[in-house]
GUVO-841162 format. One line per field, with one value per residue: residue in one letter; residue number from 1; chain; y, z, x of N, C-alpha, C, O in turn. Coordinates in steps of 0.05 Angstrom, whole numbers, m for minus. Atoms other than C-alpha are relative to their C-alpha. Example, Ala and Ser with C-alpha at 12.3 -4.5 7.8 and 13.67 -1.06 7.14 Angstrom:
2
residuo: A S .
num: 1 2 .
cadena: A A .
n.Y: m24 m24 .
n.Z: 0 m1 .
n.X: 18 m16 .
ca.Y: m90 m21 .
ca.Z: 156 143 .
ca.X: 246 273 .
c.Y: 24 22 .
c.Z: 0 14 .
c.X: 18 m15 .
o.Y: 24 44 .
o.Z: 13 18 .
o.X: 39 m5 .
***
This chain:
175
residuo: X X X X X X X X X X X X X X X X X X X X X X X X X X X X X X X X X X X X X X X X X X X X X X X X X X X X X X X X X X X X X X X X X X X X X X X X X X X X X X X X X X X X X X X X X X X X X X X X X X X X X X X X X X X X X X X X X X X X X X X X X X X X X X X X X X X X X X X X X X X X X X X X X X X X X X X X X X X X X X X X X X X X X X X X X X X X X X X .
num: 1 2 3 4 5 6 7 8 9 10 11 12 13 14 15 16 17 18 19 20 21 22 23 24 25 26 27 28 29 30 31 32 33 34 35 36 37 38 39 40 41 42 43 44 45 46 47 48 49 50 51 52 53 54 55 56 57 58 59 60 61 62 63 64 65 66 67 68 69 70 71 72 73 74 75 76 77 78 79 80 81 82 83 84 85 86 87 88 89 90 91 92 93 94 95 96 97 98 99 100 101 102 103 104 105 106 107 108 109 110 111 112 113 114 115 116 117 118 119 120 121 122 123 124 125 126 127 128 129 130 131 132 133 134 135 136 137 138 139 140 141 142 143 144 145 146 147 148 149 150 151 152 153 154 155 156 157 158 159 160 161 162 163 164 165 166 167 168 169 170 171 172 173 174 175 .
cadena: A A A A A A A A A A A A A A A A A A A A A A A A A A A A A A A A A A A A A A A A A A A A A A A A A A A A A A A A A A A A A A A A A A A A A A A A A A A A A A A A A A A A A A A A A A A A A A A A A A A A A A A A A A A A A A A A A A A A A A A A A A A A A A A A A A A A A A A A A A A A A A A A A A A A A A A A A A A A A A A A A A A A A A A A A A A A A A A .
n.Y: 13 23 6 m20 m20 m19 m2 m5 m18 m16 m3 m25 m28 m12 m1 m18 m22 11 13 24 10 19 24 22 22 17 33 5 m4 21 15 18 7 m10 m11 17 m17 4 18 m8 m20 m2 7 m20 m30 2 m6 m34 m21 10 m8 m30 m1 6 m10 m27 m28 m30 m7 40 22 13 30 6 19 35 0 m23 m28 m26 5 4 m25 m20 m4 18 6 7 m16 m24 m33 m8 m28 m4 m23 10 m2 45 6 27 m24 15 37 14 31 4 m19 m25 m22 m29 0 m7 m15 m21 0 m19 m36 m11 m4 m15 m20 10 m16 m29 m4 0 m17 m28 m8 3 25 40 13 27 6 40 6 38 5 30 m4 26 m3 31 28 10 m27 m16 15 29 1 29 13 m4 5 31 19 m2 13 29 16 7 m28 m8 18 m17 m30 6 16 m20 m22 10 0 m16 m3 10 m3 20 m19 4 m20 m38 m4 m21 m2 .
n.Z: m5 m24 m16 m23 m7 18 m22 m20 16 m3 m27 m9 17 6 m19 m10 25 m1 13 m15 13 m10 19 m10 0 0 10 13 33 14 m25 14 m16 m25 m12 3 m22 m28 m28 m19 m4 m3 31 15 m12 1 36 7 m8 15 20 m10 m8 30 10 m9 3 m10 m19 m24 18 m5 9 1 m15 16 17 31 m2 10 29 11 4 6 32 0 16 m20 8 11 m11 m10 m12 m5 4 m29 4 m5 18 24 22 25 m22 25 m9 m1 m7 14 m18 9 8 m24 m6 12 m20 m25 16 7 m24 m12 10 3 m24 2 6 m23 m13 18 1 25 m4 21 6 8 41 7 21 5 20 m4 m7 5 m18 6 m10 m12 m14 m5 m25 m4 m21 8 m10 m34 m18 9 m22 m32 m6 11 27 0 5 32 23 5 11 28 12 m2 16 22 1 17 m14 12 m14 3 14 m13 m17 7 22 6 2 .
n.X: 25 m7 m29 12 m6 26 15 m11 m9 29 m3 m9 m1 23 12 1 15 22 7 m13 m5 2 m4 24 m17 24 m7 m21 10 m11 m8 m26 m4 m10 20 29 28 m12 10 14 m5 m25 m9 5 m18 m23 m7 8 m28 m23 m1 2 m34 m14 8 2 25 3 33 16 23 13 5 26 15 m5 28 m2 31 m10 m1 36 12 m25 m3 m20 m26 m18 m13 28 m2 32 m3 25 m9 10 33 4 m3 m24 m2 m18 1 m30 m10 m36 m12 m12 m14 0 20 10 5 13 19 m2 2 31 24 m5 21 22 1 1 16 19 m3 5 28 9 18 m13 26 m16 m1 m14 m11 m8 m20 m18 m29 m22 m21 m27 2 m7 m10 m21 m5 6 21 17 m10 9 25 m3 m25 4 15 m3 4 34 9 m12 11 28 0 m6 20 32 3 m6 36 13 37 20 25 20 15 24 12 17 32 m3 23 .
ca.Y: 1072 1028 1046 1074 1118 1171 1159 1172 1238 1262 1248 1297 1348 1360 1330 1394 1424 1393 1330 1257 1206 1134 1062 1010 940 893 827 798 821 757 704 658 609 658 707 669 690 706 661 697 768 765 737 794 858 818 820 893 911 876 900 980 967 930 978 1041 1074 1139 1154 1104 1050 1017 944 918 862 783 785 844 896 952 913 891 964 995 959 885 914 902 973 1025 1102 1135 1214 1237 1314 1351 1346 1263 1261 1212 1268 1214 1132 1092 1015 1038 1083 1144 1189 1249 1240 1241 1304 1341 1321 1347 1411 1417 1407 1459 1510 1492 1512 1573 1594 1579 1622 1691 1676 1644 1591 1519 1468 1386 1376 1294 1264 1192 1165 1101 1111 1072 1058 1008 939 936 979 1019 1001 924 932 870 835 853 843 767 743 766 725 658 622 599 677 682 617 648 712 675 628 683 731 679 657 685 722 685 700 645 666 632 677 743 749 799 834 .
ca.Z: 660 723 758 828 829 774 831 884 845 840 914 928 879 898 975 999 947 984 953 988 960 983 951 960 970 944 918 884 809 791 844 840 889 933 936 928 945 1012 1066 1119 1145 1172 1101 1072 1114 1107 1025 1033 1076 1025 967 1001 1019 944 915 949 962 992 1011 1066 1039 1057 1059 1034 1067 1058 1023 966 985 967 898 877 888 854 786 802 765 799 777 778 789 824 829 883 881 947 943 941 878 814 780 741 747 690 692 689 713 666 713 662 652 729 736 687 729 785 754 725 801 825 775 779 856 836 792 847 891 848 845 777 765 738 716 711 622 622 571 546 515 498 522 489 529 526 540 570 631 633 682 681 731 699 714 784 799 760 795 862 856 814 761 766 759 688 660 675 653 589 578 586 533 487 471 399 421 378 376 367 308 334 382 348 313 276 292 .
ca.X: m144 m152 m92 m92 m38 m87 m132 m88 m60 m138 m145 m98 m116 m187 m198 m189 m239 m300 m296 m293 m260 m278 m250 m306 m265 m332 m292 m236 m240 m204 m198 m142 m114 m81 m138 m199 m277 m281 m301 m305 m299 m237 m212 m244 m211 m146 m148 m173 m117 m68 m101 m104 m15 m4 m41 m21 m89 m95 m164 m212 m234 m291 m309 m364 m406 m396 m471 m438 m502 m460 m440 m513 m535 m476 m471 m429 m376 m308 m279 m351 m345 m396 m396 m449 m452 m469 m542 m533 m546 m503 m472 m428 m429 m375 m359 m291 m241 m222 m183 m181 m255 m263 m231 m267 m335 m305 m289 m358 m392 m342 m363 m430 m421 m387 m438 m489 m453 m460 m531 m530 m586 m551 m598 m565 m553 m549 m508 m499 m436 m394 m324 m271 m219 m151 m166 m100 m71 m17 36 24 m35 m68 m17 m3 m70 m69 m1 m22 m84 m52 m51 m131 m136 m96 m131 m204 m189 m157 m218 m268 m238 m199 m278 m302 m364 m423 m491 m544 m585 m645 m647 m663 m733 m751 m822 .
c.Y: m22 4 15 21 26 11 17 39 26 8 30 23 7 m12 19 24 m8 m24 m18 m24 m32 m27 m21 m26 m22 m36 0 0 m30 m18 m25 m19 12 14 1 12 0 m19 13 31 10 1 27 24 m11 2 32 15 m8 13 34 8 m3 33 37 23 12 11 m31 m11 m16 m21 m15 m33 m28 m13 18 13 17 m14 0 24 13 m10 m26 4 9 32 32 22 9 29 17 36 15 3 m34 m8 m7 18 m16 m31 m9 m32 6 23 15 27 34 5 18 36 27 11 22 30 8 6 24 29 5 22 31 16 3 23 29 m5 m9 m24 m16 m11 m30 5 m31 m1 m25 m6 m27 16 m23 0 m31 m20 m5 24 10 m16 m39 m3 m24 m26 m4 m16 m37 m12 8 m28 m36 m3 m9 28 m1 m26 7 15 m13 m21 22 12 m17 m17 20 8 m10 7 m24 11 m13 13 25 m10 26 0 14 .
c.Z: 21 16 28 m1 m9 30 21 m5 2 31 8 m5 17 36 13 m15 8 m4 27 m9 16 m16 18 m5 m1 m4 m21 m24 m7 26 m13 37 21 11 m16 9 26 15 23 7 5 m22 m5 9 m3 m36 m4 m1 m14 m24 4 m8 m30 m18 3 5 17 15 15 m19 15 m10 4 8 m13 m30 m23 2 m15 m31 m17 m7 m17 m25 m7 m17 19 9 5 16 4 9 21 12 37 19 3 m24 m21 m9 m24 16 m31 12 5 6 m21 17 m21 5 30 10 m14 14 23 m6 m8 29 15 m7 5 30 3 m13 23 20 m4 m12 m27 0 m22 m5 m5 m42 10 m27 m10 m18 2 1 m14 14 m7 14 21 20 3 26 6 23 m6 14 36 8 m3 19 19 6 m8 m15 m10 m6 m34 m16 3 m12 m39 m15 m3 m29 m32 m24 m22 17 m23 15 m23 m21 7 15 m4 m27 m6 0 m20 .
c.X: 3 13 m15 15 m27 m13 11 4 m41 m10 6 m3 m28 m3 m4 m22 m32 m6 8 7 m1 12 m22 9 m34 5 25 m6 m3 6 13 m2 8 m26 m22 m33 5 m18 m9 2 24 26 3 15 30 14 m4 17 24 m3 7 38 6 m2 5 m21 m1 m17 m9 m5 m26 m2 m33 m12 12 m23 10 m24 19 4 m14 m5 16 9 7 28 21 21 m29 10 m25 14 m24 8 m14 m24 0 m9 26 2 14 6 11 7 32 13 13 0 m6 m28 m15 7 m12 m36 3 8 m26 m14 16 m5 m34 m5 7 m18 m27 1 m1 m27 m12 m22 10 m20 22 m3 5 2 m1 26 9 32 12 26 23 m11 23 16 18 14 m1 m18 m8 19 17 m17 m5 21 m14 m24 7 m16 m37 m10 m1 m20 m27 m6 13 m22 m19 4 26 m19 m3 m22 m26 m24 m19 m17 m29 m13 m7 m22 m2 m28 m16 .
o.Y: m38 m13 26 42 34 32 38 55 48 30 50 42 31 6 17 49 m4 m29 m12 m34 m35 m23 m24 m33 m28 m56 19 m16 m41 m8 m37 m15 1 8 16 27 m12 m21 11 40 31 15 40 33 7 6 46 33 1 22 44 26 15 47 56 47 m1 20 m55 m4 m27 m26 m18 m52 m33 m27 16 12 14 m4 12 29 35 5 m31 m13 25 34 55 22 4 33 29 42 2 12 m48 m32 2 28 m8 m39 4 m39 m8 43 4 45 54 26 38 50 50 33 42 51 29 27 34 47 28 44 48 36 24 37 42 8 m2 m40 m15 1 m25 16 m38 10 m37 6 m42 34 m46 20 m53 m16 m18 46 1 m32 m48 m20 m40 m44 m23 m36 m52 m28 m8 m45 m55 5 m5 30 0 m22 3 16 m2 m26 19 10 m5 m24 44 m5 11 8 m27 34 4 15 41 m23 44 m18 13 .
o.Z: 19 34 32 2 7 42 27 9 11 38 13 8 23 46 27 m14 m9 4 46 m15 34 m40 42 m27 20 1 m34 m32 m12 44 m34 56 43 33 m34 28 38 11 31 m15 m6 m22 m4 m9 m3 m45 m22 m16 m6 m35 m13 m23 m42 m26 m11 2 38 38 15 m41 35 m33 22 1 m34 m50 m44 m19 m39 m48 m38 m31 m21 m39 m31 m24 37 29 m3 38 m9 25 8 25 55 42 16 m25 m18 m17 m47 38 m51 36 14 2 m29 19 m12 17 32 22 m6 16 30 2 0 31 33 9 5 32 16 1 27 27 17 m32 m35 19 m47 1 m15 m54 20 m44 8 m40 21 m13 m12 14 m18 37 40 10 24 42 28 39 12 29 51 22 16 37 19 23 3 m20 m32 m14 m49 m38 m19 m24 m60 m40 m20 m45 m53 m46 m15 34 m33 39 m47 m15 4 17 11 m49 6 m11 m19 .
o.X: 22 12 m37 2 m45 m10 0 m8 m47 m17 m7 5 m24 m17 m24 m23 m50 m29 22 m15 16 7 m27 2 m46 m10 32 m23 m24 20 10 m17 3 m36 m30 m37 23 m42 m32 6 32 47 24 30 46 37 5 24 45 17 22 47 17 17 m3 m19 m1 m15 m3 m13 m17 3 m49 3 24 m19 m4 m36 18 m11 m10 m5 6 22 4 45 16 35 m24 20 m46 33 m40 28 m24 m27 m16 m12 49 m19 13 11 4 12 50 0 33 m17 m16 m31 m29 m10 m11 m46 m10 m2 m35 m28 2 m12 m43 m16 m4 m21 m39 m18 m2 m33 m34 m21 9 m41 44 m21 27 m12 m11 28 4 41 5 40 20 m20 17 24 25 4 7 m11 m4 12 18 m14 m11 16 m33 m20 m4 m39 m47 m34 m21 m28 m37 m27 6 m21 m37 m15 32 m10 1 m34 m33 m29 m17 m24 m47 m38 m18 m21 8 m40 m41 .
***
């Protein structure tokens, strides 16, 4: 979950199957002293092209604006999957990366196509689910990604989620 190689690994399996595989570089999950919001554009393509090399990624990436347009539209989450089938339609959209998950999608839209092609009539089925997935990543990704950015990274990321979650009971009424 999270990692790139997976990614990378899927890349390879399926670019040649129709598919296109883009990384959308929108902002620093975790910003730390080294790599902090960005400032300016220049900033920004220089964390992209660091995170692209650290990170080993495979497919283009694109970089998304100083304003985050592409982020806004797309979910703000730092990690979101987006499957768009090749009609331009969301065949599959996830806050989080589950590689197996992804290539079962892509197996579904390739049948889907085969089916199409022998004249069969498909129809979309939508689903809804909660995924549970590990909190922590395989690989020490978390931590990678924490050191690279510093220390102001790890104590954010440790105030945010060392935080009971409480809920206000004032605030729910019952009608």
């Amino acid at each position: 979950m999270g990692e790139v190689s997976p990614l990378n690994d899927l890349y390879q399996r399926y670019r040649n199957q129709g598919f296109e595989f883009f990384t959308v570089y929108v902002r620093e999950p975790h910003p730390g002293e080294h790599y902090g919001p960005h400032k300016t554009w220049e900033q920004k393509l220089k964390f992209a092209n660091s995170c692209r090399e650290r990170d080993g990624i495979q497919n283009p990436m694109l970089v998304d604006g100083l304003d985050g347009t592409v982020h806004r539209l797309y979910g703000l989450m730092p990690n979101m999957i987006y499957i768009v089938d090749n009609r331009g339609k969301i065949a599959y959209k996830a806050m989080w990366t589950d590689h197996e998950e992804i290539a079962s999608v892509l197996e579904n839209l390739m049948l889907a196509d085969r089916l199409q092609s022998r004249g069969v009539r498909v129809k979309p089925s939508y689903s809804e689910r909660i995924n549970y997935i590990p909190a922590e990543y395989a690989g020490g990704v978390r931590e990678k990604v924490f050191d690279r950015a510093g220390t102001k990274a790890w104590a954010d990321y440790r105030m945010v989620f060392s935080r009971p979650q409480q809920i206000d009971p004032e605030s729910l009424r019952v009608f």
